[in-house]
Legacy VTK file of the C-alpha trace (Angstrom):
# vtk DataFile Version 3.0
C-alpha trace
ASCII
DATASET POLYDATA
POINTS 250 float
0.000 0.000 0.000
1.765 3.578 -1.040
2.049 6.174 1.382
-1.139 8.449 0.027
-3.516 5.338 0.223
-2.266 4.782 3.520
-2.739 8.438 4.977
-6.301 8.477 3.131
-7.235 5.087 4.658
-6.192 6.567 8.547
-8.255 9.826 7.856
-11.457 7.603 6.744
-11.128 5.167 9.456
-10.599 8.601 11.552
-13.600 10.059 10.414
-16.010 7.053 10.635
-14.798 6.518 14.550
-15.966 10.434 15.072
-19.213 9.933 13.348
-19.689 6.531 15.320
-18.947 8.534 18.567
-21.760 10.781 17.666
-20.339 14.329 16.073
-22.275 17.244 16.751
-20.903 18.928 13.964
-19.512 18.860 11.129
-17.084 21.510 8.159
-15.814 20.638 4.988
-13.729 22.363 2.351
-11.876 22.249 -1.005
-10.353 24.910 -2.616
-7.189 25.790 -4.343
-3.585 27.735 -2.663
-1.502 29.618 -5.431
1.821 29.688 -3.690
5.231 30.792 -3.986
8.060 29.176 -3.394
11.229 30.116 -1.766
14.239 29.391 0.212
16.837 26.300 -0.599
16.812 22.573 -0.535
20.071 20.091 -0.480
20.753 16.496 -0.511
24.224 15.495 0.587
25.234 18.181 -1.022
25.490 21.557 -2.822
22.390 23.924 -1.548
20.406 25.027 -4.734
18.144 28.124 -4.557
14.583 27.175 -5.357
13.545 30.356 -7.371
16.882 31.343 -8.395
18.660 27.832 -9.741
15.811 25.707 -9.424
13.693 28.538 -11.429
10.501 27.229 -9.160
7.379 29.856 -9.894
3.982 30.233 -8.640
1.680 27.010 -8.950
-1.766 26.289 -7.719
-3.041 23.284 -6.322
-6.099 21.564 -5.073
-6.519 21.362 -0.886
-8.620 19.958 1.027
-10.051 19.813 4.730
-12.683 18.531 7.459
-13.215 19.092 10.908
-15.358 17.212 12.701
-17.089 18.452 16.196
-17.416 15.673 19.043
-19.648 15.920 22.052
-18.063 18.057 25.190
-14.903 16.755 26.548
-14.385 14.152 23.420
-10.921 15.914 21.285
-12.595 17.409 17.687
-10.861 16.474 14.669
-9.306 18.419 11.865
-7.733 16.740 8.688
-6.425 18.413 5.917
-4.348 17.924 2.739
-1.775 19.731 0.940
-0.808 18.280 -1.953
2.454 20.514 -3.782
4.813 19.572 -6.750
7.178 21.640 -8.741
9.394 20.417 -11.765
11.081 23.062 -14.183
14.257 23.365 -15.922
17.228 24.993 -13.306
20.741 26.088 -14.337
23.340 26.828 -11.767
26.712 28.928 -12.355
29.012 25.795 -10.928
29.433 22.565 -10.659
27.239 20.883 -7.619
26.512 17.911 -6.098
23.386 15.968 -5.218
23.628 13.174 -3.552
26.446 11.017 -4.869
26.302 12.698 -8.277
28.117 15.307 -9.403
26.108 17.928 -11.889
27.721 20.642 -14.478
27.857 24.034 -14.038
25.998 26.496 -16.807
24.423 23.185 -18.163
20.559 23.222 -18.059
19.263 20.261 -15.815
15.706 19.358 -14.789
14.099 18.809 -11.153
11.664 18.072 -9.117
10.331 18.275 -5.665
7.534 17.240 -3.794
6.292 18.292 -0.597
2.893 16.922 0.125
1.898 17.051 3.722
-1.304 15.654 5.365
-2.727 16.817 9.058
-4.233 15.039 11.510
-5.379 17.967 14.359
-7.262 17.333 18.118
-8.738 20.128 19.466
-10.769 21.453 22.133
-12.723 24.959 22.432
-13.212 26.939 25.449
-16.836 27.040 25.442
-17.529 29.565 28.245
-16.049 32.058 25.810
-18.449 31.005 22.931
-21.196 31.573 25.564
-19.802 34.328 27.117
-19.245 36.005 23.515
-23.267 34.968 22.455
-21.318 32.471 19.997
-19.294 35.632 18.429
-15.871 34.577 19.503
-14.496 31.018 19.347
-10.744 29.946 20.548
-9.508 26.310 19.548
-5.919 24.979 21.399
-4.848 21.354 20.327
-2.156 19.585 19.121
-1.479 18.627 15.195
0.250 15.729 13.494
1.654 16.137 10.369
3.025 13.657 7.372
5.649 15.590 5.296
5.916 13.530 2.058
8.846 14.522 0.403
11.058 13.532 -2.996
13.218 15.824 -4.043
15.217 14.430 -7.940
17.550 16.191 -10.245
18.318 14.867 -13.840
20.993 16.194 -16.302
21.669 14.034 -19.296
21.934 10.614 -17.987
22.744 11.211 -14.629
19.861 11.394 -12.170
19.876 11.597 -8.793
16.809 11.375 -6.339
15.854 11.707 -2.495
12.434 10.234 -0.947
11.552 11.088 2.449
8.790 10.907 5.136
8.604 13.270 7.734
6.475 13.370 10.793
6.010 16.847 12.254
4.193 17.527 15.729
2.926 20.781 16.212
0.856 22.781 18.471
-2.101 24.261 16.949
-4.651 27.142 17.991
-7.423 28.835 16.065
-9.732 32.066 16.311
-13.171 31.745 14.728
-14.785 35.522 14.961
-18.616 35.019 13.643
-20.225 39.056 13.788
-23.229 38.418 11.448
-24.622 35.182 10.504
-23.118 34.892 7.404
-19.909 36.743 7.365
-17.199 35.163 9.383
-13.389 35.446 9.916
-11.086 32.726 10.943
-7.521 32.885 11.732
-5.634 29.449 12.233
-1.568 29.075 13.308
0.277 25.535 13.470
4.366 25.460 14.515
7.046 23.822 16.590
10.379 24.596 16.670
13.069 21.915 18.053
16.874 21.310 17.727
17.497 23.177 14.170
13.974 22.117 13.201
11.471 24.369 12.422
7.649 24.621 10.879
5.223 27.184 10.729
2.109 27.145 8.875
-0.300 30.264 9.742
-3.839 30.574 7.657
-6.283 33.097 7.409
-9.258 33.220 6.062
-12.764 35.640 5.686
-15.484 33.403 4.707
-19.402 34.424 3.250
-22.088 31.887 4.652
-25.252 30.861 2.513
-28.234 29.540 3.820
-26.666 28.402 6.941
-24.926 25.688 5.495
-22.961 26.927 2.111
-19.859 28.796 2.133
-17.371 30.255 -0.129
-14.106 32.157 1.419
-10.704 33.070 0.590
-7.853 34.164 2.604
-3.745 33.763 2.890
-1.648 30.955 3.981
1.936 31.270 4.726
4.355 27.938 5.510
8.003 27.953 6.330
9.949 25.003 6.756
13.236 24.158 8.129
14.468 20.624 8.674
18.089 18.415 8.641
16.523 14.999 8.055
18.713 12.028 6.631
21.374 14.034 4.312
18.244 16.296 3.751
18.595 20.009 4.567
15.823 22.253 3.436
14.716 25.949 4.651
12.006 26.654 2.258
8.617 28.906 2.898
6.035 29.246 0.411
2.930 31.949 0.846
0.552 32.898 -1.289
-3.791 33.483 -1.566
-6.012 30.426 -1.535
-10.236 30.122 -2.079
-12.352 27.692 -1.379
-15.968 26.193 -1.382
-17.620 23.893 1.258
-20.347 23.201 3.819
-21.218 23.169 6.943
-23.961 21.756 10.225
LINES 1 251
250 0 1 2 3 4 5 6 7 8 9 10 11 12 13 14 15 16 17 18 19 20 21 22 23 24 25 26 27 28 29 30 31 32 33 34 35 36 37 38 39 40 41 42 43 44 45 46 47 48 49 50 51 52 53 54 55 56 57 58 59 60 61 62 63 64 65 66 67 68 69 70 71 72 73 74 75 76 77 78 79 80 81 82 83 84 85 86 87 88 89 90 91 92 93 94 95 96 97 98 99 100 101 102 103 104 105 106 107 108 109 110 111 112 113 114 115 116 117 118 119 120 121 122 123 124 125 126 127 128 129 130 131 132 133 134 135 136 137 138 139 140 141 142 143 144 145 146 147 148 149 150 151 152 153 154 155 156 157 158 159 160 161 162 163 164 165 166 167 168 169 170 171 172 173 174 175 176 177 178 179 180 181 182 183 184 185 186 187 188 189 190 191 192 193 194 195 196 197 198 199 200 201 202 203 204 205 206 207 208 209 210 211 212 213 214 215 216 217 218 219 220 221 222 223 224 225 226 227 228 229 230 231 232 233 234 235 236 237 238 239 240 241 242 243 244 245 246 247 248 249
């Protein structure tokens, strides 16, 4: 079983446990992030500059996400996934390494990199607030686990080099929900950890229009930076950019 049917097989078996336990609510999304990328990546190796070497641009990609509410004192659940790929032709001034090859300088080469990531999230509210607020103002703390899927390949010619790799990530997570008018609502959502010369952020934002109750469209910002030394991989990449999406809620 590969490593996407195995995350989307934990997230259904996830989901079904929730609605067995007897959710009392329930949001779901898809939408699409045009991000940016920045920052370097290197594998045993030479560091290569993801905009300027790599020549990496904007792309946009399909996300998606559900959270699912559980009765009081039961941990809600928020999954979401990230899926992003870049591949373009690069060109770097000197000779470099990656991995155990070695690549020419001023000589076009192609590459690719994947970073899809998938999060599992458990959450509480602090419901006297909600009351307190007359369900205006929402606070979520919980923790997040995250599945960094990475491969990272470079190929000049007929020398190709490539790096898989599977990263988990825990993070702390806390979210804002601000709700002035029935349908108009703003949301503000911040995931990190930092440890040894590790680091992740990921920090969302979003203002979303509510239909009928139960229909929504928004759009907002993301921003993710990364920073990780993980088996001959070092990588301190962010990428940022707007993102919409469509989805319902009960």
């Amino acid at each position: 079983m590969g490593f996407k049917q195995l995350v989307g097989g934990a997230l259904l078996l996830l989901m079904g446990t929730a609605a067995s336990a007897g959710a009392t609510g329930i949001e779901a999304a898809i939408g699409v992030w045009n991000h940016t990328p920045r920052g370097n990546i290197a594998y045993q190796g030479t560091s290569l500059d993801l905009k300027d070497e790599l020549k990496y641009g904007d792309e946009t990609r399909l996300t998606g996400r559900v959270k699912v509410e559980t009765p009081l004192f039961f941990p809600n659940l928020y999954l979401m996934a990230t899926p992003m790929e870049f591949k373009e032709q690069g060109i770097k001034s000197s000779t470099f390494t990656f991995g155990n090859q070695t690549f020419t300088g001023n000589t076009t080469f192609t590459s690719k990199l994947r970073l899809d990531h998938y999060d599992l999230g458990l959450y509480w509210g602090l419901p006297f607030l909600k009351t307190a607020t007359a369900n205006i103002l929402n606070v979520d703390l919980g923790i997040d686990a995250r599945l960094v899927d990475l491969k990272a390949e470079v190929v000049q010619g007929a020398t190709t080099e490539s790096k898989s790799l599977t990263v988990p990530v825990p993070m702390l997570y806390a979210g804002v929900q601000v709700k002035p008018f029935s349908w108009l609502a703003g949301e503000a959502e911040a995931r990190g950890i930092a440890y040894g010369k590790d680091r992740y952020f990921d920090i969302i934002g979003r203002g979303k229009l509510i239909f009928f109750d139960h229909v929504f469209a928004a759009a907002g910002y993301r921003y993710e930076k990364l920073k990780i030394d993980e088996s001959d991989v070092k990588a301190d990449v962010n990428f940022g950019g707007p993102f919409g999406e469509v989805g319902f809620q009960f």
